[in-house]
C-alpha positions as YAML, in Angstrom:
chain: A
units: angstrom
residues:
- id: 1
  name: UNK
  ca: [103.22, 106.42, 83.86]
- id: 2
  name: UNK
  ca: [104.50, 107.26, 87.52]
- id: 3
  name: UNK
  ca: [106.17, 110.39, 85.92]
- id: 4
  name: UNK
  ca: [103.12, 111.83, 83.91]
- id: 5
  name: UNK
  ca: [100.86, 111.24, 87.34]
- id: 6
  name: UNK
  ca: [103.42, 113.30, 89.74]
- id: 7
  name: UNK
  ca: [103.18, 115.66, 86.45]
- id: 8
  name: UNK
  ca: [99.46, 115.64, 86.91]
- id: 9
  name: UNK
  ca: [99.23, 116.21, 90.26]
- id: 10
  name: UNK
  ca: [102.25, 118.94, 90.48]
- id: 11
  name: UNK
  ca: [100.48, 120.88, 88.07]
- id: 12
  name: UNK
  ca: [97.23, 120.21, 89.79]
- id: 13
  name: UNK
  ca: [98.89, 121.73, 93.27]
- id: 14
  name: UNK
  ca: [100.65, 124.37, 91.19]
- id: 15
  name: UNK
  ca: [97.21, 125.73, 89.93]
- id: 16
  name: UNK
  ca: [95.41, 125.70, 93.68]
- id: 17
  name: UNK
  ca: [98.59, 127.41, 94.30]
- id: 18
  name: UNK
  ca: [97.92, 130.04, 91.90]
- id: 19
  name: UNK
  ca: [94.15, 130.50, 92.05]
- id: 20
  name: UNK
  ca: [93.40, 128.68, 88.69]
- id: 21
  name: UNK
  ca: [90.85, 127.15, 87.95]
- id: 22
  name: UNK
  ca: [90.97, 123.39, 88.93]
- id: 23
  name: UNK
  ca: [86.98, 122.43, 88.79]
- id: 24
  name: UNK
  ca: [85.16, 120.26, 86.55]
- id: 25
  name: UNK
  ca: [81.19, 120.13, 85.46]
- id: 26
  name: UNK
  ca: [78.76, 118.49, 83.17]
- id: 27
  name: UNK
  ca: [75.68, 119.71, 81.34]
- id: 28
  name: UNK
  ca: [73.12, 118.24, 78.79]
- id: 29
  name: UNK
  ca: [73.69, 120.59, 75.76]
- id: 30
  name: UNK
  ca: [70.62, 118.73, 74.45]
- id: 31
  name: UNK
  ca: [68.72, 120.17, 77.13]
- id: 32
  name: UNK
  ca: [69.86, 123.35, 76.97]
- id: 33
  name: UNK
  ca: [69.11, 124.07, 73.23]
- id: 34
  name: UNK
  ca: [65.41, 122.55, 74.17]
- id: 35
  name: UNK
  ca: [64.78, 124.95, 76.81]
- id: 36
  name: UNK
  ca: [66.51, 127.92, 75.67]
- id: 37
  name: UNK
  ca: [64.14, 130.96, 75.72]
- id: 38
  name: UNK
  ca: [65.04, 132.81, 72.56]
- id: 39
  name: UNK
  ca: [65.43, 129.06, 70.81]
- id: 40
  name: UNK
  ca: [61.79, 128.49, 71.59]
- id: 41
  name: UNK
  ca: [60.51, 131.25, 70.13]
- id: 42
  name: UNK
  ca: [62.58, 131.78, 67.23]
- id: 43
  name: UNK
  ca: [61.80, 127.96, 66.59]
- id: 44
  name: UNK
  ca: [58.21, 128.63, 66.50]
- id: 45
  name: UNK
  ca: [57.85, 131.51, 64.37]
- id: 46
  name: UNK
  ca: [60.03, 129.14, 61.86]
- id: 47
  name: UNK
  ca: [57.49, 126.61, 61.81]
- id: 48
  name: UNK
  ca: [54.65, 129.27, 61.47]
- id: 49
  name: UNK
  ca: [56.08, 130.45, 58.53]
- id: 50
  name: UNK
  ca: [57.07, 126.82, 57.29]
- id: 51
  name: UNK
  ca: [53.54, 125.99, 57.58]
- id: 52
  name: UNK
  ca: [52.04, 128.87, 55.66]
- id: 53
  name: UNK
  ca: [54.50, 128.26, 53.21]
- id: 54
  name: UNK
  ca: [53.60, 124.73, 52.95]
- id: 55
  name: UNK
  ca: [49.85, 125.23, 52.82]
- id: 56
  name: UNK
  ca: [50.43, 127.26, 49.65]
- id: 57
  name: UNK
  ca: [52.62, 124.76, 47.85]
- id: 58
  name: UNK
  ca: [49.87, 122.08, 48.78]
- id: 59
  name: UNK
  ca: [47.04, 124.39, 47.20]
- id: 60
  name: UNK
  ca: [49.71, 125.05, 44.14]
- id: 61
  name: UNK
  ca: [50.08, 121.26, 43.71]
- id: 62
  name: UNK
  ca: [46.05, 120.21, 43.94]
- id: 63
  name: UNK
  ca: [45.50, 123.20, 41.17]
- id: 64
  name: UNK
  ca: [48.22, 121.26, 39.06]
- id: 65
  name: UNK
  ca: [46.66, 117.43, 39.84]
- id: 66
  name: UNK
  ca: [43.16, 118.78, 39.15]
- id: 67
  name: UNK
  ca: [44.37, 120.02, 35.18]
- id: 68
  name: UNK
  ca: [45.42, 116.79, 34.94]
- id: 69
  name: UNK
  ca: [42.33, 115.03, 35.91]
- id: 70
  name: UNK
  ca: [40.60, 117.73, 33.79]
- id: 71
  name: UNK
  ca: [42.60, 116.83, 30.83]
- id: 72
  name: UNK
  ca: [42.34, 112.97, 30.94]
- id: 73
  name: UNK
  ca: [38.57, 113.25, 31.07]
- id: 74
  name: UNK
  ca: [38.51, 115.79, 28.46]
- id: 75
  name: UNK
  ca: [37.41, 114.79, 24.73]
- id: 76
  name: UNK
  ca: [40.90, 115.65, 23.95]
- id: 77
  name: UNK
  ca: [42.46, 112.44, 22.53]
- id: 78
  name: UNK
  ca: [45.86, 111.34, 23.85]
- id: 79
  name: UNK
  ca: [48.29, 111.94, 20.76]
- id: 80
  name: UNK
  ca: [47.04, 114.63, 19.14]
- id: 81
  name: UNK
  ca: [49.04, 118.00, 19.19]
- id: 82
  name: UNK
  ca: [46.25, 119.99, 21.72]
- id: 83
  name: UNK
  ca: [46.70, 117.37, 24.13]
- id: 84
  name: UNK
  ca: [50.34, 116.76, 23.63]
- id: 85
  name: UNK
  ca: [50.87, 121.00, 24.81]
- id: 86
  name: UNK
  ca: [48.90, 120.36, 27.78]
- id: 87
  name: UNK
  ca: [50.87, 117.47, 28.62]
- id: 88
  name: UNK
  ca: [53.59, 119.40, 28.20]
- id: 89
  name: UNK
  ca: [52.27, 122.96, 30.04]
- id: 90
  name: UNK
  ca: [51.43, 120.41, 33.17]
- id: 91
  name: UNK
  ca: [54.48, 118.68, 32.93]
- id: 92
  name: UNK
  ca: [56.56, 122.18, 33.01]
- id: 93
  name: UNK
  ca: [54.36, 122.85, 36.27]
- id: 94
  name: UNK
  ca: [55.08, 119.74, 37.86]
- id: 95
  name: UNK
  ca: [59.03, 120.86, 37.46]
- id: 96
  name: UNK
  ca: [58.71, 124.38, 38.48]
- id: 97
  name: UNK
  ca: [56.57, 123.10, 41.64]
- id: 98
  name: UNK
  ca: [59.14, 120.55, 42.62]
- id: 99
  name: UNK
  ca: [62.24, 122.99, 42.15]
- id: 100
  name: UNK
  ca: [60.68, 126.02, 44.51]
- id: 101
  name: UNK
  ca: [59.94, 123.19, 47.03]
- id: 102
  name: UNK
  ca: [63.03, 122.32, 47.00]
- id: 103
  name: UNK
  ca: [64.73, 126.28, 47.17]
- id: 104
  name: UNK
  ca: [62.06, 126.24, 50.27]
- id: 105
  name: UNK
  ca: [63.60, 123.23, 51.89]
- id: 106
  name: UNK
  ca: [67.03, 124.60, 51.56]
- id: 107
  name: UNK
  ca: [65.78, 127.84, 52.69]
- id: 108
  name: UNK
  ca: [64.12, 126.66, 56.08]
- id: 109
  name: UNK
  ca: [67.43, 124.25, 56.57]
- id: 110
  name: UNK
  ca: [69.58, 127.33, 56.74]
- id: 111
  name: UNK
  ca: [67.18, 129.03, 58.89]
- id: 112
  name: UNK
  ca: [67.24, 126.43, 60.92]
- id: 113
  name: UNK
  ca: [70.77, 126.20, 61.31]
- id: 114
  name: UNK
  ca: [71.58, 130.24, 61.99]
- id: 115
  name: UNK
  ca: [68.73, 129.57, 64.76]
- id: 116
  name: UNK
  ca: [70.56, 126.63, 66.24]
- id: 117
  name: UNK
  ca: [74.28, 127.89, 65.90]
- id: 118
  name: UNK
  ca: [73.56, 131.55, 67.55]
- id: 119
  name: UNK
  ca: [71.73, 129.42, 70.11]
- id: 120
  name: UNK
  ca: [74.57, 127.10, 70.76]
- id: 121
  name: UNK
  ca: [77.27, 130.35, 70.46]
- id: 122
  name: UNK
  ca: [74.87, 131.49, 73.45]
- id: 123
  name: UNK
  ca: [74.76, 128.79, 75.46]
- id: 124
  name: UNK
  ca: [78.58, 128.71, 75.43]
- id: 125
  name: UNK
  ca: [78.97, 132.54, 76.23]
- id: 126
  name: UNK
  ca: [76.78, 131.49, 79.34]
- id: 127
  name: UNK
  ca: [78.41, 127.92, 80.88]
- id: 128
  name: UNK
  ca: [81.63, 130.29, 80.26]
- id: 129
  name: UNK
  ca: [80.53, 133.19, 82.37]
- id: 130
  name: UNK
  ca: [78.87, 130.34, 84.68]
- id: 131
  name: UNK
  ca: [81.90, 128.73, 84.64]
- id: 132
  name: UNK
  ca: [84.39, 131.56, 85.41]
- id: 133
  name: UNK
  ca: [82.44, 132.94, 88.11]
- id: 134
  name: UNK
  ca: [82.97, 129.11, 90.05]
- id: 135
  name: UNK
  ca: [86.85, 128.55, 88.81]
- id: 136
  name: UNK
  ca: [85.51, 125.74, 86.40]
- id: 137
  name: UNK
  ca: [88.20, 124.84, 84.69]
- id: 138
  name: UNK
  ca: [86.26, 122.42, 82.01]
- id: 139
  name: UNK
  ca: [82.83, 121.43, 80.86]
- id: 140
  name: UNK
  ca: [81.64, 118.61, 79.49]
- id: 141
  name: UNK
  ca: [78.32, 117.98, 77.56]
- id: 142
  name: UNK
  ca: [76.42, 114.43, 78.48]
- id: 143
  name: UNK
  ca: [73.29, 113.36, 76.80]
- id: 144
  name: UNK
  ca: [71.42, 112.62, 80.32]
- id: 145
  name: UNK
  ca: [68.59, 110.32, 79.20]
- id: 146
  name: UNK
  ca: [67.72, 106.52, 80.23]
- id: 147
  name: UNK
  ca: [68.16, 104.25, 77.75]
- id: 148
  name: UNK
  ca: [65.94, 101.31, 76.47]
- id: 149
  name: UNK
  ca: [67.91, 98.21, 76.08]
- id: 150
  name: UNK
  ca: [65.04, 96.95, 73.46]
- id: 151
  name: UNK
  ca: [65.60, 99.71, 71.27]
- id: 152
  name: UNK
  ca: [69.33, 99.25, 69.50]
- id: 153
  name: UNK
  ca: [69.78, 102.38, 68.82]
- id: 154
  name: UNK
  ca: [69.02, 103.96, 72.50]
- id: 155
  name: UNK
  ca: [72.00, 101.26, 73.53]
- id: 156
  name: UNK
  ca: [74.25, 102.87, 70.65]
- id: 157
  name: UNK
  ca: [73.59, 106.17, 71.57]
- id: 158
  name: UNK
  ca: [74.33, 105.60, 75.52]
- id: 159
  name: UNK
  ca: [77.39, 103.16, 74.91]
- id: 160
  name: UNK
  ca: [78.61, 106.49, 72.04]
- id: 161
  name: UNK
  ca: [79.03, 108.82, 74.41]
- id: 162
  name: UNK
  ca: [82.58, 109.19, 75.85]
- id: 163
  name: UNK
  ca: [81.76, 110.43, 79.24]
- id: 164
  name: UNK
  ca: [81.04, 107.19, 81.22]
- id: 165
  name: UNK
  ca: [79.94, 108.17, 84.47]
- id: 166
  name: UNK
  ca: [80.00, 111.18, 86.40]
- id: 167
  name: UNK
  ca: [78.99, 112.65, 90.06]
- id: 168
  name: UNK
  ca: [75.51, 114.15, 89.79]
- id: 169
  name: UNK
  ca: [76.57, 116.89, 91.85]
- id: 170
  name: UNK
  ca: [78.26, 118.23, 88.70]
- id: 171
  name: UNK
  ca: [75.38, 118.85, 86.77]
- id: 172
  name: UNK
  ca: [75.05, 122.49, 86.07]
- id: 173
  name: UNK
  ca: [72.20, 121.95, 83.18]
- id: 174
  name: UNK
  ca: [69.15, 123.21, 85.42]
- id: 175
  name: UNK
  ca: [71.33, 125.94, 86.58]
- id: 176
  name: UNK
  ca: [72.56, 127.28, 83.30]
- id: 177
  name: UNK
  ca: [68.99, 126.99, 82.03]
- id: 178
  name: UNK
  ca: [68.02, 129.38, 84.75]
- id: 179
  name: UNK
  ca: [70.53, 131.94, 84.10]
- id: 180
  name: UNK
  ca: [69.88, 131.72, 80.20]
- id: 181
  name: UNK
  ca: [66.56, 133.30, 81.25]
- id: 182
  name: UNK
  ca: [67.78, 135.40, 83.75]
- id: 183
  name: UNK
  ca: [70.19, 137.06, 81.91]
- id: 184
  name: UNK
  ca: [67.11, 138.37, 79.91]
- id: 185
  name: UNK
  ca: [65.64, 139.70, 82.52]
- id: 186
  name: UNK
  ca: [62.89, 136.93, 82.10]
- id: 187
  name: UNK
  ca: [60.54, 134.91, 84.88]
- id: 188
  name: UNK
  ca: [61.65, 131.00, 83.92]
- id: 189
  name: UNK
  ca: [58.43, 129.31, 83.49]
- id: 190
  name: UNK
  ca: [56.97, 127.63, 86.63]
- id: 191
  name: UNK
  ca: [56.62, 125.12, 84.41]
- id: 192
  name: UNK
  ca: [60.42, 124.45, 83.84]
- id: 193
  name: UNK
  ca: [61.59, 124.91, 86.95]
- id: 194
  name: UNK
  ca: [58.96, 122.37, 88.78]
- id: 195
  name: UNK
  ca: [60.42, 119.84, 86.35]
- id: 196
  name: UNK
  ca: [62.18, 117.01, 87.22]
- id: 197
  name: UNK
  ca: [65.92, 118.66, 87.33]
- id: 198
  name: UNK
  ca: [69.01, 117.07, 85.90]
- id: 199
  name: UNK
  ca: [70.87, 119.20, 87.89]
- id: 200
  name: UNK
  ca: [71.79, 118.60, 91.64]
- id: 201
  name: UNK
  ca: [71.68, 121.09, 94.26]
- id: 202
  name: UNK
  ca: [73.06, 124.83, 93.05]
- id: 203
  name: UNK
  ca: [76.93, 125.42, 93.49]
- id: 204
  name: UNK
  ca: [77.44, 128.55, 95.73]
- id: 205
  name: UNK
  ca: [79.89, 130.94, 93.59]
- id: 206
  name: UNK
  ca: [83.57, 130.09, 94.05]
- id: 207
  name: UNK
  ca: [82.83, 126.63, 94.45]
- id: 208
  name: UNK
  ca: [82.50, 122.82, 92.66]
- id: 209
  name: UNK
  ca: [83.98, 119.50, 92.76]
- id: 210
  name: UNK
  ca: [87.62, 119.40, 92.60]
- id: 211
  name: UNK
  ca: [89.22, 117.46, 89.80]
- id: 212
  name: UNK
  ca: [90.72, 114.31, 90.69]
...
């Protein structure tokens, strides 16, 4: 063990030595998809069209429950071969309507996925430049949230994640959330930025906690 620390810490002095990077830093990746400008608006024109879609499959399925109600308060009898095809023609609606809602589901889950992996790929082209620019040698992504000890699965969640505790100080989420927007060329909302911050106090350039 003695061996693999004076390791550590020769490599550690050989890297200040050489101008590597040798800084560490945290952010809420959680936090960052939330509050990611082009997430928000790509996620709303999703559920726009998710919405409109839906309102048509609900019309499509009251059309197909009111021929049934029609039917079983027709003079039709149940058995004979006039009532029997109906039965059948609302039955073969009943499985077209459930397979298209399901193609939609699929559809939207894929959607939803391209939205959230080109805004994660972002987010990591932008802690990378963030990082670079400070000789961050590592980030690591912590859920920052308080958890309720009545609810189990707040404890789970909290006692999951394999970052135990860290300095605040090395909180970069509130600052990579401003550059996300910045990098667009886009006013952060005053909104955002009068929020309580999960970040601590901004990290002139060249500059972070050392690793220990």
């Amino acid at each position: 063990m003695l061996a693999g620390l004076c390791l550590a810490f020769g490599f550690v002095s050989q890297a200040a030595a050489q101008g590597l990077p040798q800084f560490v830093a945290v952010v809420d990746v959680a936090q960052l998809i939330k509050n990611h400008p082009d997430f928000r608006v790509k996620q709303e024109a999703l559920q726009k069209t998710v919405q409109a879609e839906e309102a048509k499959f609900r019309s499509k399925q009251e059309q197909i429950v009111a021929k049934e109600k029609a039917l079983s308060s027709s003079a039709l009898n149940p058995g004979t071969p006039e009532h029997q095809k109906q039965m059948d023609e609302i039955a073969d609606e009943y499985a077209d309507f459930e397979k298209e809602a399901k193609t939609m589901q699929r559809k939207f889950a894929l959607e939803n996925s391209k939205i959230m992996y080109e805004t994660y790929k972002d987010i990591k082209q932008s802690i990378g430049k963030f990082a670079k620019a400070r000789k961050i040698a590592q980030v690591t992504d912590f859920r920052v949230f308080e958890p309720n000890p009545l609810e189990p699965q707040s404890v789970a969640e909290d006692m999951d994640q394999k970052l135990v505790w860290f300095d605040e100080t090395l909180n970069i989420t509130d600052l990579i959330i401003s550059q996300l927007y910045a990098d667009r060329g886009l006013q952060r909302p005053a909104a955002d930025a009068a929020a309580p911050k999960t970040a601590a106090a901004p990290l002139p350039a060249g500059t972070a906690q050392q690793q220990r």
